[in-house]
C-alpha positions as CSV (number, residue, x, y, z in Angstrom):
1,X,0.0,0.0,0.0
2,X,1.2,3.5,-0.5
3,X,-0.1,6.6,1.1
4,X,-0.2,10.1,0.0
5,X,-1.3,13.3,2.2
6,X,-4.9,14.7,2.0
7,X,-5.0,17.8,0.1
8,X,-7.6,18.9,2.2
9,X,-5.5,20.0,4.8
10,X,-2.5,22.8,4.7
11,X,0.0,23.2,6.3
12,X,1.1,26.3,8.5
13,X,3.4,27.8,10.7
14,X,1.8,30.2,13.3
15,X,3.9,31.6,16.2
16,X,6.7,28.8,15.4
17,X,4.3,25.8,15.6
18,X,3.7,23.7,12.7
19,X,0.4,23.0,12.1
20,X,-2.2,21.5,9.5
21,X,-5.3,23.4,9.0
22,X,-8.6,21.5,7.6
23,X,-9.5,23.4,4.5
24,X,-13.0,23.4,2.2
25,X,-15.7,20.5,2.8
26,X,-13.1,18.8,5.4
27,X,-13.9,21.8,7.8
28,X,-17.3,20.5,8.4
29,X,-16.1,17.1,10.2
30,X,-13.2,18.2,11.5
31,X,-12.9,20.8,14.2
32,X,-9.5,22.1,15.2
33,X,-5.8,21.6,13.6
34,X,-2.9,18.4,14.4
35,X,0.3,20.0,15.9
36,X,3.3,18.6,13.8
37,X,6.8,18.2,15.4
38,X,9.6,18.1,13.3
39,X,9.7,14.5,11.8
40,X,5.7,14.5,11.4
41,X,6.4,17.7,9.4
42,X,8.9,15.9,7.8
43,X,6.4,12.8,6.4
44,X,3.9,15.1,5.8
45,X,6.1,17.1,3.6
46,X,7.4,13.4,2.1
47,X,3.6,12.6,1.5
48,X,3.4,15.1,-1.0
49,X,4.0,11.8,-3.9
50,X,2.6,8.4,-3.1
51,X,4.9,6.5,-1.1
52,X,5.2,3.4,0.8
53,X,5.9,3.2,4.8
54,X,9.0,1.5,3.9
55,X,10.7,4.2,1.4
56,X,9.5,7.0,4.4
57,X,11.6,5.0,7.1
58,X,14.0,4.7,5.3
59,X,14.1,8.8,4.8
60,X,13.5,9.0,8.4
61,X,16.3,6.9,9.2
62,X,18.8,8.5,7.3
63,X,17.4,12.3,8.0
64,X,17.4,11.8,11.7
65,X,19.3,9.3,12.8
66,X,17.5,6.4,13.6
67,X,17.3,2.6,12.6
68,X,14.9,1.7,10.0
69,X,12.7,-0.8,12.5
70,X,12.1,2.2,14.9
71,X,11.3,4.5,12.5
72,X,9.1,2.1,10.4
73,X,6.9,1.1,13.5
74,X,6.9,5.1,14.7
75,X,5.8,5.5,11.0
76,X,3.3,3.0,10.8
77,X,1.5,4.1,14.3
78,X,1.3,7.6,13.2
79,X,-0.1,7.3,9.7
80,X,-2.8,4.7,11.2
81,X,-3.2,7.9,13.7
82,X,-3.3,10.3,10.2
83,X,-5.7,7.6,8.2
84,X,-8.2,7.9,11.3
85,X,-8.3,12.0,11.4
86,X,-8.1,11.4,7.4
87,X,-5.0,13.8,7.0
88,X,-3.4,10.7,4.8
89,X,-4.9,8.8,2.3
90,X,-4.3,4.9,1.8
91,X,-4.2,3.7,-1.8
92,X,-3.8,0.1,-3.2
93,X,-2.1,-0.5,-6.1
């Protein structure tokens, strides 16, 4: 499976946070923004081309310093987190 952001959120930086906003008929369900820390910003910013977990771990892994199993199950709990709020988007190919 690959995954690929939602376009119907943005993403902005207010007062030094990094933050996704819900934009057009997303607004209606979805009440508030999600708080990105640098390596969420970081896959969201990946997520911009369809991708699977593994190619963003290994990104991850190399980018910040971390092994590949760490940053694949970190990965993989927080786009099942990103699927639920439906800030990423799962496609089968």
């Amino acid at each position: 499976m690959k995954y690929i952001r939602n376009n119907n959120f943005v993403h902005r930086n207010l007062m030094g946070k990094d933050m996704l906003f819900p934009i057009g008929k997303v607004q209606n369900n979805f009440q508030g923004a999600v708080l990105l820390d640098e390596v969420s910003l970081f896959i969201w910013n990946s997520l911009s081309e369809k991708k699977e977990l593994s190619i963003i771990a290994i990104e991850v892994s190399r980018d910040f310093d971390v092994d590949y199993n760490t940053a694949l199950n970190d990965i993989t709990e927080l786009i099942e987190q990103y699927i639920e709020l439906d800030v990423v988007i799962g496609i089968s190919e």
